[in-house]
Biopython code that builds the backbone (N, CA, C, O; Angstrom):
import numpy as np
from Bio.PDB.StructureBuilder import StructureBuilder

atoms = [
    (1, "UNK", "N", (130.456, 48.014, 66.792)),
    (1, "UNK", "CA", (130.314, 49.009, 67.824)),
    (1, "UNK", "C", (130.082, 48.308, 69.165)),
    (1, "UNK", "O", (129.424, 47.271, 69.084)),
    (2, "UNK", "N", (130.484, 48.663, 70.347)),
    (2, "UNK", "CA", (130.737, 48.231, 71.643)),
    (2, "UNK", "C", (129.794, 49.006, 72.546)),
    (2, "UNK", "O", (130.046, 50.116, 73.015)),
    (3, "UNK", "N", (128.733, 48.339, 72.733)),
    (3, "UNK", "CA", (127.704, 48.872, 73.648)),
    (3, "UNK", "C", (127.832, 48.643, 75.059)),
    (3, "UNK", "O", (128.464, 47.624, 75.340)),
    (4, "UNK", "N", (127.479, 49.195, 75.841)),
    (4, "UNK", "CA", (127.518, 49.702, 77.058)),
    (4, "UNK", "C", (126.516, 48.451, 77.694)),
    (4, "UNK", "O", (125.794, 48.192, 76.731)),
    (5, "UNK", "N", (126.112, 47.562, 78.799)),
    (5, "UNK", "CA", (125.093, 47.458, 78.929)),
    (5, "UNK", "C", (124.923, 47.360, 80.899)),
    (5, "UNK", "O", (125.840, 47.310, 81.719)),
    (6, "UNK", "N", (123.779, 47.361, 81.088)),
    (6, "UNK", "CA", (122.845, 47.895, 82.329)),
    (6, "UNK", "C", (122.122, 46.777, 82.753)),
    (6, "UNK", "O", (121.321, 46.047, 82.169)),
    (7, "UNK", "N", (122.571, 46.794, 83.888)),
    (7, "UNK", "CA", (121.651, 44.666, 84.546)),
    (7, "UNK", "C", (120.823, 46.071, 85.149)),
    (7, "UNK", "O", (121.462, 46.972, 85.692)),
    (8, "UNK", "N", (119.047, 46.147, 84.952)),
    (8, "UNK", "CA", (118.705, 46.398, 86.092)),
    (8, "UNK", "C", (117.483, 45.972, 86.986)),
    (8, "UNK", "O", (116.781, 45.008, 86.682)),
    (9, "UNK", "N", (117.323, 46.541, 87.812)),
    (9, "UNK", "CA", (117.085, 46.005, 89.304)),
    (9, "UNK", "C", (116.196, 44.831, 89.502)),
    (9, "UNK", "O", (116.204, 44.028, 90.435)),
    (10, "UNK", "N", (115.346, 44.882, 88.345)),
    (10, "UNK", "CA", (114.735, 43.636, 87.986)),
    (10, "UNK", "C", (114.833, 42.863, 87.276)),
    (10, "UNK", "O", (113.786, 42.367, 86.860)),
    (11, "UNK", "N", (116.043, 42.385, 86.797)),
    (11, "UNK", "CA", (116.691, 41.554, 86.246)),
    (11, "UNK", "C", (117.870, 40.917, 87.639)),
    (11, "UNK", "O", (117.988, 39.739, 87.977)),
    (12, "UNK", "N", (118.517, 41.966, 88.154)),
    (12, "UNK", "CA", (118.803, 41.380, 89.423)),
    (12, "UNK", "C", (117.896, 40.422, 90.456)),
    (12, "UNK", "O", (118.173, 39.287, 90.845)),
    (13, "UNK", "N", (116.870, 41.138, 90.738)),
    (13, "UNK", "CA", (115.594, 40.064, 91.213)),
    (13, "UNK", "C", (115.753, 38.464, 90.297)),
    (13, "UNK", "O", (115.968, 37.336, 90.742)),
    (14, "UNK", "N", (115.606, 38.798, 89.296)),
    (14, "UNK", "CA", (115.243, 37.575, 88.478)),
    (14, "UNK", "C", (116.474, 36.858, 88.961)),
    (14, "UNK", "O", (116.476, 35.920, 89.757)),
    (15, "UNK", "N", (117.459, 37.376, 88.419)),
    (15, "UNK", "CA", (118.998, 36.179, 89.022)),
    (15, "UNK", "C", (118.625, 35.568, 90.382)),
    (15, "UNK", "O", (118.548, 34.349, 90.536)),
    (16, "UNK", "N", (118.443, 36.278, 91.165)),
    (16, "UNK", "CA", (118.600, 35.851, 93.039)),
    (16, "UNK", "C", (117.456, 34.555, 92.762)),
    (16, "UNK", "O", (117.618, 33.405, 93.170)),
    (17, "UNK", "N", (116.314, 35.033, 91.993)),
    (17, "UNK", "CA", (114.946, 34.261, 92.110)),
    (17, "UNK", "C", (115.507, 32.863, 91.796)),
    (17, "UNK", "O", (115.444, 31.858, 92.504)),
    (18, "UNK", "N", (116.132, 33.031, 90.450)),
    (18, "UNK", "CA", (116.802, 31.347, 89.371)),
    (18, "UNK", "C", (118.040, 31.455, 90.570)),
    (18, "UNK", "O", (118.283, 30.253, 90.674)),
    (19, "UNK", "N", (118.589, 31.852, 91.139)),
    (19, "UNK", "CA", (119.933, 31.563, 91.957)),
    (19, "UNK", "C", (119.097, 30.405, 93.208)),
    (19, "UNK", "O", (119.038, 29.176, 93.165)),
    (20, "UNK", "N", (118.669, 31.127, 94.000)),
    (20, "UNK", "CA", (117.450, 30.358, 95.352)),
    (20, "UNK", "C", (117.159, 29.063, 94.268)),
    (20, "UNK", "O", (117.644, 27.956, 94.503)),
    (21, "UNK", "N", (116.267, 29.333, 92.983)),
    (21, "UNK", "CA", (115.638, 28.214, 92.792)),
    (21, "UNK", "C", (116.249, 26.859, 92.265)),
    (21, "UNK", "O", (115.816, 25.720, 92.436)),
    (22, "UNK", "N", (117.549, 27.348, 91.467)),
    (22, "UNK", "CA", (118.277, 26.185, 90.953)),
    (22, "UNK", "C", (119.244, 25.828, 92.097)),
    (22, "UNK", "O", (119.514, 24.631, 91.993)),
    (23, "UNK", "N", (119.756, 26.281, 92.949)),
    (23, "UNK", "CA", (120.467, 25.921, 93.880)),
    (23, "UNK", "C", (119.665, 24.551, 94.932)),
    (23, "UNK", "O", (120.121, 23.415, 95.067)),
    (24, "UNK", "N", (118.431, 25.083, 95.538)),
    (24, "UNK", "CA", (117.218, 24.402, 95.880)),
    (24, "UNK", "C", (117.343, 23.144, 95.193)),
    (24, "UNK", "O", (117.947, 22.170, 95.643)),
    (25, "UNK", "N", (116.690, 23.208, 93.977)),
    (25, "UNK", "CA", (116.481, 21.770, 93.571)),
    (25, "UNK", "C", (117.470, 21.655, 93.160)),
    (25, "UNK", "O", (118.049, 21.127, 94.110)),
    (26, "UNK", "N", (118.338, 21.778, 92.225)),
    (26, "UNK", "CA", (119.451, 21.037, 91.459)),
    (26, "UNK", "C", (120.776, 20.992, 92.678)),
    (26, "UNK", "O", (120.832, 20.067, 93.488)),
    (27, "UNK", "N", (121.646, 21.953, 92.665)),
    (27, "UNK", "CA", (123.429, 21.966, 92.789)),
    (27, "UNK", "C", (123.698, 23.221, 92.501)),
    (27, "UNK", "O", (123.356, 23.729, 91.434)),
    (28, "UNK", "N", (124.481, 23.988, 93.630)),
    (28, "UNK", "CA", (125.388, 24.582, 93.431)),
    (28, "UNK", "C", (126.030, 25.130, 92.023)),
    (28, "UNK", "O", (125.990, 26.169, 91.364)),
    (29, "UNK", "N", (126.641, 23.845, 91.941)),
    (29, "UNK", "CA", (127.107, 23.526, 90.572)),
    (29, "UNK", "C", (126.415, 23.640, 89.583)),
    (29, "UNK", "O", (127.073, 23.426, 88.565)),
    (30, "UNK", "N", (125.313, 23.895, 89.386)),
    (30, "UNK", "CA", (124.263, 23.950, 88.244)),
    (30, "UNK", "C", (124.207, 24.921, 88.422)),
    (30, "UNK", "O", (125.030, 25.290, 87.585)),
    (31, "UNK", "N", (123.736, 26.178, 89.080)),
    (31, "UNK", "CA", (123.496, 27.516, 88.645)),
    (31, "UNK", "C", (125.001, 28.036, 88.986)),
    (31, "UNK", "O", (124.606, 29.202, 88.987)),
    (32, "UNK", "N", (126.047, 28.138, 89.206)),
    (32, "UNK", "CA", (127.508, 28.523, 88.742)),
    (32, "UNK", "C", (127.371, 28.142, 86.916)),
    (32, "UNK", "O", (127.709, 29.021, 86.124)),
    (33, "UNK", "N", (127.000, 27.166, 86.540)),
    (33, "UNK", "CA", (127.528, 27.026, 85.129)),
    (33, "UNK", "C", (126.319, 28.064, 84.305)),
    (33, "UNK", "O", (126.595, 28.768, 83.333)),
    (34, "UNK", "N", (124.782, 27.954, 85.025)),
    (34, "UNK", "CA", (124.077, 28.420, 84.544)),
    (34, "UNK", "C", (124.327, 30.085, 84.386)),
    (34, "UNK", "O", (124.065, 30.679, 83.340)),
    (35, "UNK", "N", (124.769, 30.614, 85.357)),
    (35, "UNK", "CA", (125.418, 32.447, 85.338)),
    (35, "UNK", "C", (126.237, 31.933, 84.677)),
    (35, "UNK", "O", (125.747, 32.122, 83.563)),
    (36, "UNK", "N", (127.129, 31.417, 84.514)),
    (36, "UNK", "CA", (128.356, 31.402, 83.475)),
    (36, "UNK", "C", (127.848, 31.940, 82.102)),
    (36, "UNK", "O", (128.177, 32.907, 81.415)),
    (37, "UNK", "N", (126.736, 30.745, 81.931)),
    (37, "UNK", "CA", (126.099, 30.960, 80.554)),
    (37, "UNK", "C", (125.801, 32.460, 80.085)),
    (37, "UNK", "O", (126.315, 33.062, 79.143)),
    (38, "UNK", "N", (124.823, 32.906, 81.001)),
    (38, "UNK", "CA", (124.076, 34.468, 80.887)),
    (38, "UNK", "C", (124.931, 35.249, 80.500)),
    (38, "UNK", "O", (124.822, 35.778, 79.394)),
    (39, "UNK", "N", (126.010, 35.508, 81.345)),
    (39, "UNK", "CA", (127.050, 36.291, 81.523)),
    (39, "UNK", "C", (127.616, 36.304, 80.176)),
    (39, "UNK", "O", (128.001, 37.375, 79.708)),
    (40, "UNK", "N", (127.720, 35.014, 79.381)),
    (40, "UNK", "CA", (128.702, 34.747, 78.149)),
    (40, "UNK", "C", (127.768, 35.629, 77.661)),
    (40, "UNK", "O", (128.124, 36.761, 77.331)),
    (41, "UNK", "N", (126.316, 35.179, 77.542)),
    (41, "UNK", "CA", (125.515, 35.426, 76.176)),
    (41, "UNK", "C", (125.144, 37.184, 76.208)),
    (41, "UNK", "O", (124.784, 37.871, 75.252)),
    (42, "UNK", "N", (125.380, 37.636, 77.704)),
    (42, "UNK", "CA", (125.013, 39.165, 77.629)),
    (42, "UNK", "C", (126.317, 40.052, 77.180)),
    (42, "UNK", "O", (126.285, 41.133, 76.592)),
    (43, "UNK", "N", (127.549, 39.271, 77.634)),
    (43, "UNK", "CA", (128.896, 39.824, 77.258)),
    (43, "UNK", "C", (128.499, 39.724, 75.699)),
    (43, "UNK", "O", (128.508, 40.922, 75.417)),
    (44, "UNK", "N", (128.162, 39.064, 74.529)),
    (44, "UNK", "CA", (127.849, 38.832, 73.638)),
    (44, "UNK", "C", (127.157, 40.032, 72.698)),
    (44, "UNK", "O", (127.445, 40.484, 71.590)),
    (45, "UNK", "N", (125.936, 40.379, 73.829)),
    (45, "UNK", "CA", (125.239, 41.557, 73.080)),
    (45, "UNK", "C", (126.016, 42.977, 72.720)),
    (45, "UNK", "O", (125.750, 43.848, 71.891)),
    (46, "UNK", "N", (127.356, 42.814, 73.930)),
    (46, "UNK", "CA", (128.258, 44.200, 73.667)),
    (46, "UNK", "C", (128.565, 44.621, 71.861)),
    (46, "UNK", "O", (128.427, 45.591, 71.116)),
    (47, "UNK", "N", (129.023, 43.284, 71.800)),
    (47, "UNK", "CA", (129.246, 43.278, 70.061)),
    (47, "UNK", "C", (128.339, 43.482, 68.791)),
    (47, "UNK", "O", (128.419, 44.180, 67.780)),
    (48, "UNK", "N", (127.070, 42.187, 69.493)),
    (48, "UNK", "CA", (126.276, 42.023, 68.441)),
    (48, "UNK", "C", (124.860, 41.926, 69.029)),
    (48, "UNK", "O", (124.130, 40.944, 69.165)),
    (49, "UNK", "N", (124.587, 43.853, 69.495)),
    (49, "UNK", "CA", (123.159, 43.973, 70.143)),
    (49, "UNK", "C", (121.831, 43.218, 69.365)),
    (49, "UNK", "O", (120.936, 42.533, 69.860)),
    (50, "UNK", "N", (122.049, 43.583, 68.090)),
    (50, "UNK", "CA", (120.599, 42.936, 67.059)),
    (50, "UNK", "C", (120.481, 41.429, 66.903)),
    (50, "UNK", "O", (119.678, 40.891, 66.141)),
    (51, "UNK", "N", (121.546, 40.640, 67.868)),
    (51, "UNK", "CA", (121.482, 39.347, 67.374)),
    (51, "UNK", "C", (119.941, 38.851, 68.475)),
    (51, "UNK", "O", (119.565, 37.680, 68.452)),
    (52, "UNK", "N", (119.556, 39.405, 68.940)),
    (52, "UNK", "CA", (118.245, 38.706, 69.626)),
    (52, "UNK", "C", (117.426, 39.143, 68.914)),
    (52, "UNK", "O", (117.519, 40.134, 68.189)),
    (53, "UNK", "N", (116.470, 38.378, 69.071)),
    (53, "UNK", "CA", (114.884, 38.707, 68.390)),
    (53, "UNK", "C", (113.815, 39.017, 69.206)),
    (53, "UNK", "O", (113.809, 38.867, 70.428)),
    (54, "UNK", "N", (112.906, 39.453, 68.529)),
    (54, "UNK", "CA", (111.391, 40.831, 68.957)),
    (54, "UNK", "C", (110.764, 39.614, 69.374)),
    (54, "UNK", "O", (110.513, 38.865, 68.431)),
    (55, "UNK", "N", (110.334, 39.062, 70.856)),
    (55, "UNK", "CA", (109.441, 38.071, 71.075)),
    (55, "UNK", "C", (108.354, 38.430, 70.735)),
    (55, "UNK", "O", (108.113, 39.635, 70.807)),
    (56, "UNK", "N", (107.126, 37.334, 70.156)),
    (56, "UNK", "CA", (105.848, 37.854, 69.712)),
    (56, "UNK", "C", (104.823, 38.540, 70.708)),
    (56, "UNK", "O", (103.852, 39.213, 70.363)),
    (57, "UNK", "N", (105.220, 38.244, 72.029)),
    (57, "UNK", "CA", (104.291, 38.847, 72.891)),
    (57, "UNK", "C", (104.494, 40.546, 73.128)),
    (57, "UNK", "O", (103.588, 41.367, 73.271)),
    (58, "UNK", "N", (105.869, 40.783, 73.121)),
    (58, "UNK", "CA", (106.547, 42.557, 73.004)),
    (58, "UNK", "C", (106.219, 43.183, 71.507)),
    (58, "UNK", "O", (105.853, 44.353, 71.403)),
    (59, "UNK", "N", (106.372, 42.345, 70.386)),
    (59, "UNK", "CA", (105.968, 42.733, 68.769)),
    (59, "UNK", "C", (104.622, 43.060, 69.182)),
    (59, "UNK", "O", (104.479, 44.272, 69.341)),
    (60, "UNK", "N", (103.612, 42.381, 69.402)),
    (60, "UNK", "CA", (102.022, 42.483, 69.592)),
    (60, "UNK", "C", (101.899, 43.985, 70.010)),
    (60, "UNK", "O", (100.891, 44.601, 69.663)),
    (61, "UNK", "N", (102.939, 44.645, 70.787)),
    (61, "UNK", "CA", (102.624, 45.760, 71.607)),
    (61, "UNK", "C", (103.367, 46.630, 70.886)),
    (61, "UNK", "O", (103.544, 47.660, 71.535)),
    (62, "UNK", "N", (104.081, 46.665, 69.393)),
    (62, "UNK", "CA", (104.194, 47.299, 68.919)),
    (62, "UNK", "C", (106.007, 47.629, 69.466)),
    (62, "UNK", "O", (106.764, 48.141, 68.641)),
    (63, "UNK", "N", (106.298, 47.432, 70.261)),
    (63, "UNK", "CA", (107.758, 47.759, 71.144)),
    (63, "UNK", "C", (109.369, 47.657, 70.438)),
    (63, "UNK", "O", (110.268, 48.013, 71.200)),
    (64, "UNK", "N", (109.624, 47.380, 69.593)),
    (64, "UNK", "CA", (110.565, 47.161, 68.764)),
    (64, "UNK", "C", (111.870, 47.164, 69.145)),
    (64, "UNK", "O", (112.642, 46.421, 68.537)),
    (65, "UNK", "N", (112.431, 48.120, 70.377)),
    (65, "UNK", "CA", (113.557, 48.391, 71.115)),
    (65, "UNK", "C", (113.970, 47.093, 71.921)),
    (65, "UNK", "O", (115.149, 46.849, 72.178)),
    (66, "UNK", "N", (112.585, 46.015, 72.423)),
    (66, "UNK", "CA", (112.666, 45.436, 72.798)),
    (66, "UNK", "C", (113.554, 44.046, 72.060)),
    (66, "UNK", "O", (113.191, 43.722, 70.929)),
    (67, "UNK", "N", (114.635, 43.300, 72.681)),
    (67, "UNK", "CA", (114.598, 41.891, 72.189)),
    (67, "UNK", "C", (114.596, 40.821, 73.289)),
    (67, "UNK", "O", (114.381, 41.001, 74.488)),
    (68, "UNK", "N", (114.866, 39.718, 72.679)),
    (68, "UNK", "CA", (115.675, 38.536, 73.412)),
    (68, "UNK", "C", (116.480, 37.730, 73.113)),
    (68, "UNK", "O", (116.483, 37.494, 71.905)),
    (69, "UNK", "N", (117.211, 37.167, 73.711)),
    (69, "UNK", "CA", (118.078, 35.990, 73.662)),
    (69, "UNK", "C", (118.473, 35.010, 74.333)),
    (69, "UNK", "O", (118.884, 35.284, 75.460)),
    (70, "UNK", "N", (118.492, 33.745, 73.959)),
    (70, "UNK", "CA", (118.105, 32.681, 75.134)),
    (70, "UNK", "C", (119.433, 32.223, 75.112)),
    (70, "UNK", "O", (120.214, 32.147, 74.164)),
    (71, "UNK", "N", (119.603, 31.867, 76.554)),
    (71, "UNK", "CA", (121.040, 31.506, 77.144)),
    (71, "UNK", "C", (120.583, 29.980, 78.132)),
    (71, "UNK", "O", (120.545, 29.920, 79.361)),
    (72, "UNK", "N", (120.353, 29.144, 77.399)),
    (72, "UNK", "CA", (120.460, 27.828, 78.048)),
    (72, "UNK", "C", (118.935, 27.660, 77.798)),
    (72, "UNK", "O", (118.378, 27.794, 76.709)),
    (73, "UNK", "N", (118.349, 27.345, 78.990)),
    (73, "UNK", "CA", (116.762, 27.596, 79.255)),
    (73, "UNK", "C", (116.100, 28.604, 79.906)),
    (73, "UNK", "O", (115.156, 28.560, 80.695)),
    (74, "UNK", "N", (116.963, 29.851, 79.299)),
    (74, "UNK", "CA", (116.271, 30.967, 79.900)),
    (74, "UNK", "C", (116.669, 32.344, 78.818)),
    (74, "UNK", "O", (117.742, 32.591, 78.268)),
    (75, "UNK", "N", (115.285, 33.139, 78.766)),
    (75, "UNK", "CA", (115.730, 34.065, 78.128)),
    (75, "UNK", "C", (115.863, 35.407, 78.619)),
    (75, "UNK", "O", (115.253, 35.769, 79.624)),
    (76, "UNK", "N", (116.699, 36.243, 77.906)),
    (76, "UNK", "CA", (117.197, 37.746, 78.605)),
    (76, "UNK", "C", (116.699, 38.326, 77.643)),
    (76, "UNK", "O", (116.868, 38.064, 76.453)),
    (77, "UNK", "N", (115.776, 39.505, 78.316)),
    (77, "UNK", "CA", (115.271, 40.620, 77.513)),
    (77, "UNK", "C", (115.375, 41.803, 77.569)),
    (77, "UNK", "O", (114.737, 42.597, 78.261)),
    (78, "UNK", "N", (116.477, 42.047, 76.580)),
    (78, "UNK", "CA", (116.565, 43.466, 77.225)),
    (78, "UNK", "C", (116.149, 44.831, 75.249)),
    (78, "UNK", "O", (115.844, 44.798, 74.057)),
    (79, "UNK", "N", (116.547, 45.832, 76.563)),
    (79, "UNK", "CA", (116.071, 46.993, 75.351)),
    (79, "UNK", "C", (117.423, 47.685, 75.012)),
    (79, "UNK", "O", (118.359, 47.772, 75.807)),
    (80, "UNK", "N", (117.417, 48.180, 73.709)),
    (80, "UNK", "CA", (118.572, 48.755, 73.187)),
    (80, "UNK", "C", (118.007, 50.726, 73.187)),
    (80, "UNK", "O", (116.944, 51.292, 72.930)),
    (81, "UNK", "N", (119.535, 51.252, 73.667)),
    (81, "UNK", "CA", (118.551, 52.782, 73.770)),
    (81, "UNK", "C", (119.969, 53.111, 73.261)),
    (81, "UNK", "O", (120.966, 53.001, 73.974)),
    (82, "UNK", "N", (119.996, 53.669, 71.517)),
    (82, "UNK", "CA", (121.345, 54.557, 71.688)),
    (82, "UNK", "C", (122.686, 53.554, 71.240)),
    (82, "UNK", "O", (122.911, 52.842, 70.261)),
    (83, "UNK", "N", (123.468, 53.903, 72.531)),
    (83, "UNK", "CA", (124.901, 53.051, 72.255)),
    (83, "UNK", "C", (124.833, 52.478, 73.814)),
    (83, "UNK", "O", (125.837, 52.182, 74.463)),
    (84, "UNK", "N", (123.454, 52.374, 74.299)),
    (84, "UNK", "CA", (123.484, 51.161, 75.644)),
    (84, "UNK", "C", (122.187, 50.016, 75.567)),
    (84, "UNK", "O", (121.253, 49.881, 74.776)),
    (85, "UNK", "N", (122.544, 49.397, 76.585)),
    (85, "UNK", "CA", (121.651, 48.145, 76.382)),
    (85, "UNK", "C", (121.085, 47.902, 78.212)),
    (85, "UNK", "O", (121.780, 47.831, 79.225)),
    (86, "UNK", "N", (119.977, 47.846, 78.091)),
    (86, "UNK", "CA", (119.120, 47.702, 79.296)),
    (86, "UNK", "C", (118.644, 46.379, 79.440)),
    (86, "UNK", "O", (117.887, 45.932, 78.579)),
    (87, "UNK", "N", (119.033, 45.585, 80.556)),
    (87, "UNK", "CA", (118.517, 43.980, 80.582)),
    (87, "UNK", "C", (117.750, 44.234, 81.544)),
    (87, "UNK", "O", (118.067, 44.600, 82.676)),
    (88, "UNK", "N", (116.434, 43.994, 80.995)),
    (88, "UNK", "CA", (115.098, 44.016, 82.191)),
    (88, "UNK", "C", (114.605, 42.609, 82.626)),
    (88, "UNK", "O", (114.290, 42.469, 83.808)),
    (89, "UNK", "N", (114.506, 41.512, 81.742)),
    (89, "UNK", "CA", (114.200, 40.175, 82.218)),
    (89, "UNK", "C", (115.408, 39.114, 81.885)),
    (89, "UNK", "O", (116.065, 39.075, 80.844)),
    (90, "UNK", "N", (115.530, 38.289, 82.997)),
    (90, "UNK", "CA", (116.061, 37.268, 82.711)),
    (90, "UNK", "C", (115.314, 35.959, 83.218)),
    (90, "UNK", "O", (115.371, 35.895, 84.446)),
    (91, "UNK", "N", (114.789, 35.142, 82.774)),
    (91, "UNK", "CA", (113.816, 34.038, 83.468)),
    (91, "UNK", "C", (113.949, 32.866, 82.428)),
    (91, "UNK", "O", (114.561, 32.722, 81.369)),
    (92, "UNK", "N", (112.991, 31.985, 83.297)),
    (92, "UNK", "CA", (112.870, 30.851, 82.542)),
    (92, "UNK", "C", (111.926, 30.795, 81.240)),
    (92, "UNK", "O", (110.906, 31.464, 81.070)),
    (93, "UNK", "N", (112.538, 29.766, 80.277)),
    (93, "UNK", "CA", (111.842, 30.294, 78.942)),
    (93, "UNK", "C", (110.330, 29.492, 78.865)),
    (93, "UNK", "O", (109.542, 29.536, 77.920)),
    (94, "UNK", "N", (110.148, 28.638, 80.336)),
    (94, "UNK", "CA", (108.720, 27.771, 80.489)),
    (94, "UNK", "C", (108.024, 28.631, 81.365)),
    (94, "UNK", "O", (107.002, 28.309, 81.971)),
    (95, "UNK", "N", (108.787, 30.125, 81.451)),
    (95, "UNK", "CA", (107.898, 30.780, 82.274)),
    (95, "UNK", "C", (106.766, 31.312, 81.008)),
    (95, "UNK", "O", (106.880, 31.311, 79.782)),
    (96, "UNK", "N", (105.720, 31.724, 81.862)),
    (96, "UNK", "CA", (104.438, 32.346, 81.137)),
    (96, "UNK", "C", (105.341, 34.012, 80.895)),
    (96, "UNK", "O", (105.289, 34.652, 81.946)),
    (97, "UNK", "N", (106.049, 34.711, 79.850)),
    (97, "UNK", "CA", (105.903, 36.260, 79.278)),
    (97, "UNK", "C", (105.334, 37.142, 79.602)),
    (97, "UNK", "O", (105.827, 38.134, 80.139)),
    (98, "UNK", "N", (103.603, 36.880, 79.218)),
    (98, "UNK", "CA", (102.879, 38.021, 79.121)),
    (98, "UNK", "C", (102.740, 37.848, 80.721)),
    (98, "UNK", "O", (102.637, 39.029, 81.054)),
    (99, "UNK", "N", (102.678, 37.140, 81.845)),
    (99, "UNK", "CA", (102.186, 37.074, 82.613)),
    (99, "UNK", "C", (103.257, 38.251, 83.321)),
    (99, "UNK", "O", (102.930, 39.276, 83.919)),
    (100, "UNK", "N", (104.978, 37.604, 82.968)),
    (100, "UNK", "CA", (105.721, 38.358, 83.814)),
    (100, "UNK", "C", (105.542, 40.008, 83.424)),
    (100, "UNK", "O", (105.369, 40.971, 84.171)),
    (101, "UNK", "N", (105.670, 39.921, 81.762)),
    (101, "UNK", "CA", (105.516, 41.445, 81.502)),
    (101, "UNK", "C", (105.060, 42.132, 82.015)),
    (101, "UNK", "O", (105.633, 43.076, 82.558)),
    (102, "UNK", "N", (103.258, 41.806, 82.047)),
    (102, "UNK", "CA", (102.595, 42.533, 83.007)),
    (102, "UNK", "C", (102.919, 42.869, 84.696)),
    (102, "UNK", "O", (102.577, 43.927, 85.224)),
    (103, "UNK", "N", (103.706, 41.659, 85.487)),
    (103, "UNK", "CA", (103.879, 42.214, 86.364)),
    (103, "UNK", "C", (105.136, 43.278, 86.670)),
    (103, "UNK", "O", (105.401, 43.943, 87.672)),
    (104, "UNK", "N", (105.754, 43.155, 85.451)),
    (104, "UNK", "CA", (106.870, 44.123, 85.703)),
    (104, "UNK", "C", (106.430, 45.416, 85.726)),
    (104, "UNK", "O", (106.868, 46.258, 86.509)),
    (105, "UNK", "N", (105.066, 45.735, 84.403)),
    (105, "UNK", "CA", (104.386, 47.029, 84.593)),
    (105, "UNK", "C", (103.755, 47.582, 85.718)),
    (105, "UNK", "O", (103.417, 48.753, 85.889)),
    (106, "UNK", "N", (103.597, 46.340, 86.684)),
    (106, "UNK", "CA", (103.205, 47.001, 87.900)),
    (106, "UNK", "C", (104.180, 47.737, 88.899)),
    (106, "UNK", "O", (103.994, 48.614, 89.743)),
    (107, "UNK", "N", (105.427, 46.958, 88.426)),
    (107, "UNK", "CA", (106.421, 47.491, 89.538)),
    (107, "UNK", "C", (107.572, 48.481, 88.836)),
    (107, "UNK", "O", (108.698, 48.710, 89.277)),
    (108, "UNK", "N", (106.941, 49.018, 87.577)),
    (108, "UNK", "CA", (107.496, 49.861, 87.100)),
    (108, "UNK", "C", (109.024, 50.632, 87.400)),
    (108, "UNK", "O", (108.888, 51.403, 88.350)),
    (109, "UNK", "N", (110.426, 50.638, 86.858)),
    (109, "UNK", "CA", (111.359, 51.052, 87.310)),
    (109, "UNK", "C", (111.392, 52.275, 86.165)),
    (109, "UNK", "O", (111.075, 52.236, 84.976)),
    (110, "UNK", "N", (111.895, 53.368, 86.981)),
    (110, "UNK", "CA", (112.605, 54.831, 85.848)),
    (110, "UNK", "C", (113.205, 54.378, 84.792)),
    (110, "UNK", "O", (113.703, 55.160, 83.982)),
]
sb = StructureBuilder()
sb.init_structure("model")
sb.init_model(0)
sb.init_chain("A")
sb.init_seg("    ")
for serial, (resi, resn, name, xyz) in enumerate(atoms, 1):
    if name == "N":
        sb.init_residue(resn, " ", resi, " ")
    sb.init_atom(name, np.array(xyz, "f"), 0.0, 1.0, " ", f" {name:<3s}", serial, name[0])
structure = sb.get_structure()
């Protein structure tokens, strides 16, 4: 089955954030290959939404809709609703989770 899926607005944030930051220190050329990656691995979920897994910090909270899947050194987390797919985080996988989670609850999107 061919799911639908939804970059949103804070997952856009997150790109611009890793776009500024790998551009900065690394190359150009390094975050072009790095979206390459994402892009493959989210085109990916169209097919095979369940192939990510329940990180332990979203399991703890009981959340199950939730997964992830890591695309280089970074993981995308998104939620499955139905026959669509919602990508709410994309970041680095040495980032602190619970830290971002929580701030996403502050900035809460519909």
């Amino acid at each position: 089955m061919t799911m639908r899926i939804f970059i949103l607005e804070s997952a856009e944030r997150d790109l611009k954030e890793l776009r500024r930051y790998l551009i900065d220190t690394f190359t150009p050329k390094h975050w072009q290959d790095t979206y390459a990656d994402i892009k493959k691995s989210v085109r990916g979920l169209q097919e095979f939404p369940r192939s990510g897994v329940i990180p332990d910090e979203i399991a703890q909270l009981g959340l199950t809709q939730y997964r992830q899947i890591l695309s280089g050194k970074n993981r995308i987390i998104y939620e499955i609703r139905a026959k669509e797919i919602y990508i709410h985080i994309i970041a680095d996988t040495r980032r602190d989770l619970g830290s971002h989670l929580a701030k996403r609850l502050l900035e809460r999107e519909p």
